[in-house]
C-alpha positions in Angstrom: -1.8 17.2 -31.9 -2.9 18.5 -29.3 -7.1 16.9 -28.2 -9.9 19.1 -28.1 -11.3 19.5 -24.6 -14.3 17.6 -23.3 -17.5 20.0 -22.7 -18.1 20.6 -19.3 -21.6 19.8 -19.8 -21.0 15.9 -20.3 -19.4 16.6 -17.0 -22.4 17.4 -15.1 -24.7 14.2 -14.2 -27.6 12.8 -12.3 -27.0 10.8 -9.4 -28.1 7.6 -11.5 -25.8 8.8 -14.3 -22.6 9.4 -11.8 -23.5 5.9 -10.1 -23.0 4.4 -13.6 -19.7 6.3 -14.5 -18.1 5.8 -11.7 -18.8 2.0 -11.9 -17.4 2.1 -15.5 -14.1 4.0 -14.0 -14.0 1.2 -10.8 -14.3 -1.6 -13.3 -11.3 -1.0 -15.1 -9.3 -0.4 -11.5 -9.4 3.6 -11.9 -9.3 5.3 -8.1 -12.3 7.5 -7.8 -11.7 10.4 -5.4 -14.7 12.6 -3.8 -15.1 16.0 -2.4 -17.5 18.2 -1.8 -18.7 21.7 -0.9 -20.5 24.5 -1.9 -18.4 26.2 -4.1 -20.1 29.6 -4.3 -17.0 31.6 -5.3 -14.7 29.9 -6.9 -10.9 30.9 -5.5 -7.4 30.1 -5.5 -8.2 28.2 -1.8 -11.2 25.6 -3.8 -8.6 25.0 -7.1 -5.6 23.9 -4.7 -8.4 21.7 -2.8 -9.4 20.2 -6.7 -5.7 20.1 -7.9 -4.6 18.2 -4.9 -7.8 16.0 -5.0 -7.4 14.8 -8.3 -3.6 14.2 -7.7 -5.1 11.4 -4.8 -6.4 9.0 -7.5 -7.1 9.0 -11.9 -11.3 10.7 -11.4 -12.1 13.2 -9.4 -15.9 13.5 -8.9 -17.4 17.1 -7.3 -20.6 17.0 -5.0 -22.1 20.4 -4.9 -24.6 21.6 -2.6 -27.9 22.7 -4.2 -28.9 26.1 -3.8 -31.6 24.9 -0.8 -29.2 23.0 0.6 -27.2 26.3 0.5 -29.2 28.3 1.7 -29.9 26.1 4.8 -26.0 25.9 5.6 -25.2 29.5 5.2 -27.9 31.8 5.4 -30.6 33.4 3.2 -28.5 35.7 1.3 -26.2 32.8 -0.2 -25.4 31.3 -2.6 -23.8 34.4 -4.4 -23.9 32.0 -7.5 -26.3 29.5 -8.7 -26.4 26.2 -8.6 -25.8 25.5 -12.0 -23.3 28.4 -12.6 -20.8 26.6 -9.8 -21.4 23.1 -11.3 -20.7 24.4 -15.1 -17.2 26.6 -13.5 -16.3 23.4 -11.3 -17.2 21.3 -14.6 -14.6 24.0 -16.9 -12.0 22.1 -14.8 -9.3 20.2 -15.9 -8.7 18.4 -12.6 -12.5 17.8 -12.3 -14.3 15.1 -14.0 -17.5 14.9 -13.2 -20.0 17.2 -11.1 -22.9 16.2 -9.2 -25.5 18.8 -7.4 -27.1 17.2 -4.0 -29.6 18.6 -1.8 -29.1 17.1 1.3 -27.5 18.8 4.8 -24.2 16.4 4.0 -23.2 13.9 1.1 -23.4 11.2 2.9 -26.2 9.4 0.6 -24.2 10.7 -2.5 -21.0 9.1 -1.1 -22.8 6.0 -0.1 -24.3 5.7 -3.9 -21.2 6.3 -5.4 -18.7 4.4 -2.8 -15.1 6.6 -3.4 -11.7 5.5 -2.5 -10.6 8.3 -1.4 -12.2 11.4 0.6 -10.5 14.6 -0.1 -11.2 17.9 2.3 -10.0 21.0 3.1 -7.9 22.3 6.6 -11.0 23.3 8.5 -12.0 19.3 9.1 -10.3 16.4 11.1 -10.4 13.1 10.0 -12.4 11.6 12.3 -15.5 14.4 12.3 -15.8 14.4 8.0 -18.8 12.7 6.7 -18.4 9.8 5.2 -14.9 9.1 7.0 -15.9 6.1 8.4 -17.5 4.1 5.6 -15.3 5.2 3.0 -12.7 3.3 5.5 -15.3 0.4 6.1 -14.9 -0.5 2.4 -11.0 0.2 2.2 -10.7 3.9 1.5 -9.1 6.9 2.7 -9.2 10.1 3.9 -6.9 13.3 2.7 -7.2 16.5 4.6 -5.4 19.4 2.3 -4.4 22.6 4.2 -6.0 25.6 3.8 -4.4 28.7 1.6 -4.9 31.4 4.0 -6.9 34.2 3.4 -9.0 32.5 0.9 -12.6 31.5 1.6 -15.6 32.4 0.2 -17.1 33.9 3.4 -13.6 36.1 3.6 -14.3 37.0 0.0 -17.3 38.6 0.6 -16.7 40.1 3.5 -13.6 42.0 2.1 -15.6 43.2 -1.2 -18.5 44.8 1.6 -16.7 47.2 3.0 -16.2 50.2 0.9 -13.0 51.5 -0.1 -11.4 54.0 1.7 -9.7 57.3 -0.3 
């Protein structure tokens, strides 16, 4: 039989919510893994980033970039998709279980509140320059650097659907 699938709703949470749930997984020796990003269209490039995230430990928990936060990192015409459009897709799934929307420049606070095992980012970082790198080490963690699957970012992805077709 098979079980029905959790709604992607439960999976979006508060800060104070995530700090809780991530507690509850720690306490019975689960290995949380983080990443983070801003998600704003979801591609083949962000689900091989999730799929080999989750693979790095038994939860995988999502920190999104708010739509200011956005904004500030990418320019005024972005995000393409709301805030809470990206954390309900990211939340649809499977590899991800839970979602958390944060509004500062980096997630360093969120990562610092929620204290992950593992760090989990994609090909355009070194280890030494992500956030969080260093305290996620100072309390035992890790850091996983996945490659990138070329031709496959958002910025790319908008770029190619701007310039009109030829013919």
């Amino acid at each position: 039989m098979r079980l029905a699938p959790v709604d992607p709703e439960s999976k979006i949470m508060s800060l104070v919510r995530m700090q809780e749930r991530t507690n509850e997984w720690k306490a019975v020796q689960e290995r949380v893994v983080f990443t983070n990003g801003c998600f704003d269209i979801l591609h083949v490039g962000h689900v091989t980033l999730l799929d080999t995230a989750r693979r790095e430990g038994n939860r995988l928990i999502v920190g999104i970039n708010s739509d200011d936060s956005v904004r500030r990192l990418k320019g005024p015409s972005r995000p393409v998709v709301d805030e809470r459009s990206r954390a309900r897709v990211l939340a649809a799934l499977e590899a991800v279980d839970a979602v958390v929307v944060f509004d500062e420049p980096t997630p360093l606070e969120l990562m610092l509140a929620l204290r992950p095992d593992v760090i989990v980012k994609g090909g355009d970082y070194q280890a030494d320059s992500i956030v969080g790198a260093a305290e996620v080490r100072s309390w035992g963690g890790r850091v996983k650097i996945v490659s990138f699957v070329p031709g496959f970012s958002t910025t790319e992805i908008i770029a190619r659907a701007a310039v009109p077709e030829e013919g």
